[in-house]
C-alpha positions, -999 to +999 in steps of 0.1 A: -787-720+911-765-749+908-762-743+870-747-709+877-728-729+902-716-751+879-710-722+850-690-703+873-667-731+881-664-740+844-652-706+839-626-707+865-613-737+854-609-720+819-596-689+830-569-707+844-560-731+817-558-697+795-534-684+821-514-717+825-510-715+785-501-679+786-473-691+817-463-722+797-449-701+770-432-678+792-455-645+779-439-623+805-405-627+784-422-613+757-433-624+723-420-630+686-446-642+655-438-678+664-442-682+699-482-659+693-493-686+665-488-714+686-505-699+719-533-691+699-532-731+687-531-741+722-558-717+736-586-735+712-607-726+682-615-692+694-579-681+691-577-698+661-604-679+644-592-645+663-557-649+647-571-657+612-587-624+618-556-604+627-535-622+598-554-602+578-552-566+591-518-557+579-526-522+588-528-528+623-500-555+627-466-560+611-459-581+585-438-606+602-469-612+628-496-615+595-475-639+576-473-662+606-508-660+613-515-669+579-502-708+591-532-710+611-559-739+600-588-746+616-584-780+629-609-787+648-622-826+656-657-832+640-689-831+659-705-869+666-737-881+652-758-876+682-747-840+682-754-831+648-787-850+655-795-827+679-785-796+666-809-799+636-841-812+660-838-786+681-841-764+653-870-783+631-887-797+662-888-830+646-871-862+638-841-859+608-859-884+589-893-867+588-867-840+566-845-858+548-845-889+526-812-895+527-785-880+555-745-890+551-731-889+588-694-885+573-690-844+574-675-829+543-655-794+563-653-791+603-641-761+615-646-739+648-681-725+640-703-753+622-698-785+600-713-797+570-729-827+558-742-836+524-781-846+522-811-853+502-847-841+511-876-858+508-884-838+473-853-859+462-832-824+461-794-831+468-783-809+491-756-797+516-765-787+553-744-767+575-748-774+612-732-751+640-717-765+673-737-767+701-732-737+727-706-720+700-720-684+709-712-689+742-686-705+746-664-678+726-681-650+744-668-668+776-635-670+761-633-637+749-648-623+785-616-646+803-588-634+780-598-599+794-592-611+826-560-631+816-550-600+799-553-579+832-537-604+856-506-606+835-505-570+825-506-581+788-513-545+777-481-532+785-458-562+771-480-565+740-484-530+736-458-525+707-474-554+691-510-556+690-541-540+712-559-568+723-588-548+732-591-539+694-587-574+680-613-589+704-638-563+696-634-566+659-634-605+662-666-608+682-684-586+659-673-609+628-680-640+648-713-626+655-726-619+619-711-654+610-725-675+635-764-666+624-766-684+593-797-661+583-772-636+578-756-660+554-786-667+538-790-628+527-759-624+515-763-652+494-792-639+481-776-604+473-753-620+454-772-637+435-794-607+430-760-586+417-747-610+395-775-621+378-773-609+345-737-624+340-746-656+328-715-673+332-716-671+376-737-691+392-747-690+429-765-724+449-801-721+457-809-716+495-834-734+510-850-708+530-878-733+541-854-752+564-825-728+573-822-711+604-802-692+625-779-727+634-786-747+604-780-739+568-792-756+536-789-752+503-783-769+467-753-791+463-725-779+438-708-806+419-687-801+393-650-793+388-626-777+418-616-747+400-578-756+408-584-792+386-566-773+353-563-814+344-602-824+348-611-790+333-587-796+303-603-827+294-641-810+297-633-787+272-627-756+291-607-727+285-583-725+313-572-687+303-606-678+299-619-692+334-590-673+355-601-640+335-640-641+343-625-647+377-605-617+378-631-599+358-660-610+382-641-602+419-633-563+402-668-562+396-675-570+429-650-546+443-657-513+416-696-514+412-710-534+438-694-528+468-704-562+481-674-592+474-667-625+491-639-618+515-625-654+516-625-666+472-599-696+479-603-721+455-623-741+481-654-718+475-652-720+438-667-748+415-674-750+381-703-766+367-727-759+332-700-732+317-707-713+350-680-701+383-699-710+408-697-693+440-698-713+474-701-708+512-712-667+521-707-666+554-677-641+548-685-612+530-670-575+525-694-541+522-682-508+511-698-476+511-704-455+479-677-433+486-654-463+496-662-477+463-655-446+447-618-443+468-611-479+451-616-470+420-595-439+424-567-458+442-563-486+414-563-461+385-538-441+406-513-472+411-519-474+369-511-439+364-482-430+390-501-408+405-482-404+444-501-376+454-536-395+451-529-428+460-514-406+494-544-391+491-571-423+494-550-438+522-556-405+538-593-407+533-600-439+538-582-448+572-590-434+604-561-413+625-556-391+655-542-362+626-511-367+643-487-374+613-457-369+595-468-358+564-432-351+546-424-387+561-452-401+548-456-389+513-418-397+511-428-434+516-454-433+492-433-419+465-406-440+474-434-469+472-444-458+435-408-453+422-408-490+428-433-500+404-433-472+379-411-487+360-426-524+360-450-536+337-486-544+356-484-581+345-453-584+361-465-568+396-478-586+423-507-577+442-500-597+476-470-576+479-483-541+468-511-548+491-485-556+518-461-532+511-496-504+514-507-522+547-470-516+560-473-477+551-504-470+568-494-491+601-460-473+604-479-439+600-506-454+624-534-449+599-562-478+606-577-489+577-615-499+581-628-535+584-644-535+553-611-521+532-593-549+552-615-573+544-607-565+508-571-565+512-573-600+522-598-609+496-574-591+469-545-615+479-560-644+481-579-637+445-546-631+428-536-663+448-564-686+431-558-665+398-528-675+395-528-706+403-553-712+371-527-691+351-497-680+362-495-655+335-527-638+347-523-601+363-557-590+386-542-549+385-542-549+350-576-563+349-586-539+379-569-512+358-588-521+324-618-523+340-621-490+361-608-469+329-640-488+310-659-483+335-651-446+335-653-438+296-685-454+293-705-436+325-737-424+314-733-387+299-769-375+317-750-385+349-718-373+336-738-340+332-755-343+366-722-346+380-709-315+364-737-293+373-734-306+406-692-293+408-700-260+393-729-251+416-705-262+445-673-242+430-695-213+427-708-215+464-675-218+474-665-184+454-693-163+464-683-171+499-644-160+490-655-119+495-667-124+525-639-145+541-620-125+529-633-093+550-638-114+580-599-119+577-592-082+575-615-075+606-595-103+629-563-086+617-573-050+625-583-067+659-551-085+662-571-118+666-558-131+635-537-166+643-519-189+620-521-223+632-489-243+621-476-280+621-445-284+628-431-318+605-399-320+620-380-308+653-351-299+634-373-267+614-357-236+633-382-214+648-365-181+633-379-192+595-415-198+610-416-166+623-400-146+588-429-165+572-455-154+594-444-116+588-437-119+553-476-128+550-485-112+569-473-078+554-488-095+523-516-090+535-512-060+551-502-045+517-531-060+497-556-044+525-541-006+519-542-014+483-583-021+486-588+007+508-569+027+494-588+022+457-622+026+470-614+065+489-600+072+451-637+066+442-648+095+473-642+132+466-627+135+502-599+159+505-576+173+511-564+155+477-527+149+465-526+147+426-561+145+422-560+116+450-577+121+482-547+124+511-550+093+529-554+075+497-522+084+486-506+078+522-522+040+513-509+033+482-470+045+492-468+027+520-485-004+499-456+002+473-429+005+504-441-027+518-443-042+483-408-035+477-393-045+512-413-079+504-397-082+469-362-070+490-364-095+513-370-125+487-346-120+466-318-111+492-332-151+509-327-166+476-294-148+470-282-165+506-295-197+498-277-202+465 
């Protein structure tokens, strides 16, 4: 009882320091990019991690908001020996030195979730462990639970509501910080990697040591070898500078195309190389995306390749999630007008943090969300051509993106290519044979009068006179192409009375389809006369 006691009090002391933070900074007056970044610094790790989040959902935020966010470092004070201590016997349910030989108390990273510390087991393996803070999990689901509350009290909703939803970004964070804060998770993802890129001989992956990692404590083989960003050490190895920053670009497109599994955070920090090999570090970030996501990517970099507006319109269209509710004219104007900028630039000279940006904006003026995953890659695409270029400045990631999706498509396998085919017709020719009977189902609602025409309406200005001349043009269209039928299939009866060898109503048919045809024929070309 006294624990809850004491539990509850803790929280109320929080919940007000969140509040007092919130008042400090005058939140009621509203809020600009600079003034958010540093109340998330001031409200703790938590925030800190929650904004690193949001820096990356361009689709969500504007970009004024995102590139301030992108300022945000973990800085978070290391964890003392006795901590770490504890952390990993608690977990092994024995003394440190009964696992390791060797143990270096000065941390290598500290950040919000865990620190690491380099190490040597008994075996005399050199390795790294990674050790989370004690009470992490709860702590940030405390913090997350107050800012609801601190939310409510100040009414946060409605002053941030042209900003962000902070329901949304606190769900989407706790879910990440979830998956990253059990290290078993990491440990798989690891191992899919490794399992993916295994026949590419020049990407390496460390070794986990599943023996001794747990849900709180990770460890696996220590990666020396060159930064990726030391062009000078690398020079003096012997290595190919040009040729490093294109297996890099090569690899992550790989990742991206045919995988559908990619490290969401490939900062030159997570990249070594060692033996001839990239070597990829620290998976406690990674991006998943479906089949048919994959298949969107693909479609959406050739598009950018080829200036094709309509489907790179189209994949944003598929791939983010919206209430219908949008200004299609508007919006396939801004993708046009989005294209026109770069159809005229080579693809070396385009840069990929800016398209992506320029995409994200799009999609968050249209209110189109784009899924975690996709913005996961967004932020992994940026930060790629980031590291790229920084190896070679002359390096372009869409033209390898493009180059490799066209290979990728002229060398498919011609039994699936086949498959694939089969699989199109059989579908087209469903479609078809269902065409007859649509089409009689439409005739019965219009003899019923139950026929309706649902319409969107793009813009307010559309006057509702040439909605309704549309409506009855097709719909004497229609009307005529029905007599027509009918009309055809009573010449094939010997009813009579007959007029010219046709029975009555027959004829009655097809001169009141030829009146209506006419009329329709009249009425365009007196509407285009008027127009010109």
């Amino acid at each position: 009882m006294s624990q809850n006691n004491e539990n509850t009090l803790s929280g109320k002391r929080r919940l007000a320091q969140i509040v007092g933070i919130l008042r400090k900074h005058h939140i009621t007056q509203g809020i600009d990019p600079v003034k958010f970044r540093e109340i998330l610094e001031d409200l703790g790790p938590t925030f800190v991690k929650i904004g690193q989040i949001m820096a990356s959902r361009q689709d969500m935020f504007s970009a004024r908001y995102c590139n301030e966010l992108v300022k945000l470092r973990d800085n978070v004070a290391p964890m003392d020996n006795k901590t770490v201590r504890q952390m990993i016997e608690g977990e092994y349910g024995c003394k440190l030195e009964d696992v390791f030989e060797y143990f270096d108390w000065t941390p290598l990273g500290s950040a919000s979730i865990a620190q690491v510390h380099q190490a040597v087991l008994k075996n005399g393996q050199i390795i790294v462990v990674k050790v989370q803070r004690p009470h992490i999990y709860e702590m940030m689901e405390r913090d997350i639970a107050l800012v609801r509350q601190a939310s409510s009290l100040l009414k946060l909703s409605e002053i941030l509501g042209n900003v962000v939803d902070i329901d949304i970004v606190l769900d989407e964070f706790w879910e990440t910080a979830k998956e990253e804060m059990d290290f078993l998770n990491e440990a798989q993802y690891a191992h899919r990697f490794k399992q993916l890129n295994s026949e590419l001989k020049y990407i390496g992956v460390p070794h986990i040591e599943t023996a001794y990692t747990t849900s709180k404590v990770l460890v696996m083989e220590y990666i020396d070898g060159y930064e990726i960003n030391d062009l000078e050490g690398l020079k003096e190895a012997g290595y190919d500078i040009k040729e490093i920053a294109t297996k890099l670009a090569e690899n992550y497109i790989k990742q991206i195309v045919d995988d559908g599994f990619f490290h969401a955070d490939p900062h030159p920090g997570n990249l070594r190389i060692r033996d001839g090999q990239i070597v990829w570090i620290d998976f406690g970030m990674m991006g998943n995306l479906s089949r048919g996501d994959k298949t969107l990517m693909k479609d959406a970099v050739l598009a950018i390749g080829r200036n094709d507006t309509q489907k790179v319109a189209d994949v944003i269209l598929t791939l983010g999630n919206h209430d219908g509710h949008i200004d299609y004219t508007k919006f396939y104007d801004d993708i046009d007008s989005f294209m026109n900028r770069y159809v005229s630039a080579d693809l070396i000279s385009i840069n990929l943090g800016d398209l992506t940006q320029e995409l994200f904006a799009i999609a968050h003026k249209h209110k189109i969300a784009i899924p975690k995953g996709v913005s996961m890659l967004a932020r992994g695409l940026v930060t790629i051509e980031s590291t790229v270029m920084a190896i070679d400045p002359h390096m372009s990631v869409i033209e390898i993106a493009t180059n490799h999706v066209a290979n990728h498509v002229s060398q498919n396998d011609p039994q699936k290519e086949l498959t694939n085919f089969l699989r199109l017709t059989y579908s087209a020719t469903q479609s078809s044979m269902e065409i007859p009977s649509q089409v009689s189902q439409l005739m019965r609602m219009l003899m019923k009068g139950r026929l309706k025409i649902n319409l969107e309406l793009m813009e307010s200005s559309v006057p509702m006179t040439m909605i309704n001349h549309m409506v009855n043009k097709l719909i004497v269209g229609i009307v005529a192409a029905g007599l027509l039928i009918a009309s055809s299939m009573l010449c094939m009866t010997n009813m009579t009375p007959q007029v010219l060898g046709i029975p009555a109503i027959g004829f009655i048919g097809y001169l009141t389809a030829v009146g209506l045809g006419i009329w329709l024929l009249f009425t365009v070309i007196k509407e285009r006369r008027q127009r010109k």
